[in-house]
N, C-alpha and C positions, 0 to 999 in steps of 0.2 A: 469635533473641535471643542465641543464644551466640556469634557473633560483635559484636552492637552490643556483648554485656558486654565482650568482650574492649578493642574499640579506647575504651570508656569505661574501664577500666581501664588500659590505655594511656597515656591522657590525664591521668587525675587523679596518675598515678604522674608526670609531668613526661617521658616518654620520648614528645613530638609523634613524633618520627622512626618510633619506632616503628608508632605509632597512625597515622601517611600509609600507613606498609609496607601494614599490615593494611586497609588503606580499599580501600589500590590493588591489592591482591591478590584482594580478594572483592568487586571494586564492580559486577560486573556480576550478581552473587547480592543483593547490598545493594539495587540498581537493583531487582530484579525482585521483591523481597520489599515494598518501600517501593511500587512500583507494585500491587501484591497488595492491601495493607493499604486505599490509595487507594481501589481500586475497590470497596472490602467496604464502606468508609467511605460512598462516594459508594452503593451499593447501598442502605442505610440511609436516607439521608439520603433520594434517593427517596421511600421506601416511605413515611417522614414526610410529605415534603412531601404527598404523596398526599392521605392523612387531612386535612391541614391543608384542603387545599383542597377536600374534601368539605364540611367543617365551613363553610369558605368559602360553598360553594354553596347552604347548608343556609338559614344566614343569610341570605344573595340574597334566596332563598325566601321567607321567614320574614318582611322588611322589607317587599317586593312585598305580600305578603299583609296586612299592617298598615294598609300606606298605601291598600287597596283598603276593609279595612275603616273606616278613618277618612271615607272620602270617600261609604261608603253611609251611614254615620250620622249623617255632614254633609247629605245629602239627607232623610235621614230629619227631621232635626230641624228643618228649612226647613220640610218639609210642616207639623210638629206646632204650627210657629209662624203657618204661614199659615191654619190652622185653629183659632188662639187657644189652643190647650193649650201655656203655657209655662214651666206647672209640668214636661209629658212634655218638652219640648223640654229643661228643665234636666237632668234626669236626664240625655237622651241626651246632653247637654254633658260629663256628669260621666265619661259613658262614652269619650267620645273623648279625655279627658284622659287619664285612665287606659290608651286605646290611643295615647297620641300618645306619653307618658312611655316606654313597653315598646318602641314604633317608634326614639324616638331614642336610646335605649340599645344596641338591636341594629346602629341604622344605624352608629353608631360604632364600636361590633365591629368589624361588618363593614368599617368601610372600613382600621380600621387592621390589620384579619387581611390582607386583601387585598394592604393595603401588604407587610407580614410573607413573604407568600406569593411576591409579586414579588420582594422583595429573597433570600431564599433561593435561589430558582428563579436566578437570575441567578451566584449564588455558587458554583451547584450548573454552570451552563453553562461558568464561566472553570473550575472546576476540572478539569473534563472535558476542556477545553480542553488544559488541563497536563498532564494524565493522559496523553493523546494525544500528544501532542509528549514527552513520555518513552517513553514506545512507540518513539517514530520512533528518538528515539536511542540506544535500548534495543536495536535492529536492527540499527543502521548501528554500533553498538563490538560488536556478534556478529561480524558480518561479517566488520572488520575485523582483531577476534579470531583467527576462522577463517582466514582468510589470512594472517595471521603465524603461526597454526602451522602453516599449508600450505608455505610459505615457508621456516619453521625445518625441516622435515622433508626438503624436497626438500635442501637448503643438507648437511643430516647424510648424506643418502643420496651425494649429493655427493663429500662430505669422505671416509664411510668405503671408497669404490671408488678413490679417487684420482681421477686424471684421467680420469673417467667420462665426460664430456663430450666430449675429444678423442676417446675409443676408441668414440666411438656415429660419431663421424663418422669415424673409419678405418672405420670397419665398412660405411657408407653407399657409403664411396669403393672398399673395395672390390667391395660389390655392382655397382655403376655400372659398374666394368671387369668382372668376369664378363658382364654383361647385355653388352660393347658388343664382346668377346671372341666370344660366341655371333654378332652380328650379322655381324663380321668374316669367322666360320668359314661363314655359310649366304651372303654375298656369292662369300667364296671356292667355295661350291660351286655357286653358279649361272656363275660364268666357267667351272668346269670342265665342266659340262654345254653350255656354247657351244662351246668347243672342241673338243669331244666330236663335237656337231651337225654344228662348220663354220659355224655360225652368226655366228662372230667375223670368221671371211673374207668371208662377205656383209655383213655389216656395213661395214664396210672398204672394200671396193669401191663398196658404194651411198654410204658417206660421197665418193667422187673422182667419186660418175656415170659410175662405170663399168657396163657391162652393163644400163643402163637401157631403158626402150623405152620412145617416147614416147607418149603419145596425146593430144597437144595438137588444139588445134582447125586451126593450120596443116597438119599431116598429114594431119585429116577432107577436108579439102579439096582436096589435093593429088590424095587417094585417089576423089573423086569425079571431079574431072578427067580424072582417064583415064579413068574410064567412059566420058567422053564420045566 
């Protein structure tokens, strides 16, 4: 309440400018207070309709049971007249007047509660309706919220280091030369452990085919021959 008083007082004072400031500063508190109030409303409104439509059902009842009696005493009064008592048959006439008058009083209750009930019920699903789709948007300007001041925070952290951003990547490029530095130094020590071996010499030679021996399949052959 203490801020609608405020931007209502805003307003009637002729300062709109003001009263936007104040909308736009707390509208995401306003949103969620106005969705609040919505659902307490729409809670209510429920519990009502509820009742209504017991009362609804009660009447069903009640009409149902009317017309069943009107239709025994309709039979009843056939018999009284097929057996010549049409003095009993007036009476039971008088009696079905008297349930016919009570039927069509309730039957019209009931149909216009009915009506009542539906049109509620319907008023009661669009607002829910509404209520929901402010939820949605209630979410997505959180969000958005949250990542402008994720956004404004990294921007400050930024600003107050300086060129924070160049020096994460000096920093990167120097790791990258230590790492290729060490690689350098363990290459260099396996050449020196070749040369160490002699290993470099052989290498060498068997790159010219020198010192090779063959054992092709033309030699297998050659060496069988003489057997012969």
């Amino acid at each position: 309440m203490g801020i609608l008083g405020n931007i209502v007082k805003a307003f009637k004072g002729g300062a709109s400018e003001v009263g936007e400031a104040i909308v736009d500063a707390n509208a995401v508190r306003i949103l969620e207070q106005e969705i609040r109030e919505a659902d307490q409303a729409i809670h209510k409104a429920k519990q009502s309709l509820t009742q209504l439509k017991a009362t609804e059902i009660k009447l069903k009842r009640e009409v149902s049971s009317l017309a069943q009696d009107i239709a025994d005493y309709e039979a009843k009064a056939i018999q009284a007249l097929e057996q010549g008592k049409e003095d009993l048959a007036r009476e039971v006439a008088e009696r079905i007047a008297d349930i016919e008058a009570e039927h069509n009083d309730k039957a019209a209750e009931f149909s216009t509660l009915k009506d009542e009930v539906s049109g509620i019920n319907n008023m009661i699903r669009k607002r829910e309706q509404v209520i929901q789709k402010n939820k949605r948007e209630l979410d997505k300007i959180k969000t958005v919220e949250q990542l402008q001041k994720t956004t404004a925070k990294m921007s400050t952290n930024f600003a107050a280091t300086g060129n924070s951003q160049h020096r994460v990547s000096d920093a990167l490029d120097r790791v990258k030369a230590k790492q290729q530095n060490w690689r350098d130094k363990v290459e260099a020590g396996q050449w020196m452990e070749e040369q160490a071996s002699g290993s470099d010499l052989d290498n060498k030679l068997k790159a010219e085919g020198i010192g090779e021996t063959s054992s092709g399949a033309d030699d297998i052959l050659a060496r069988l021959k003489a057997k012969k």
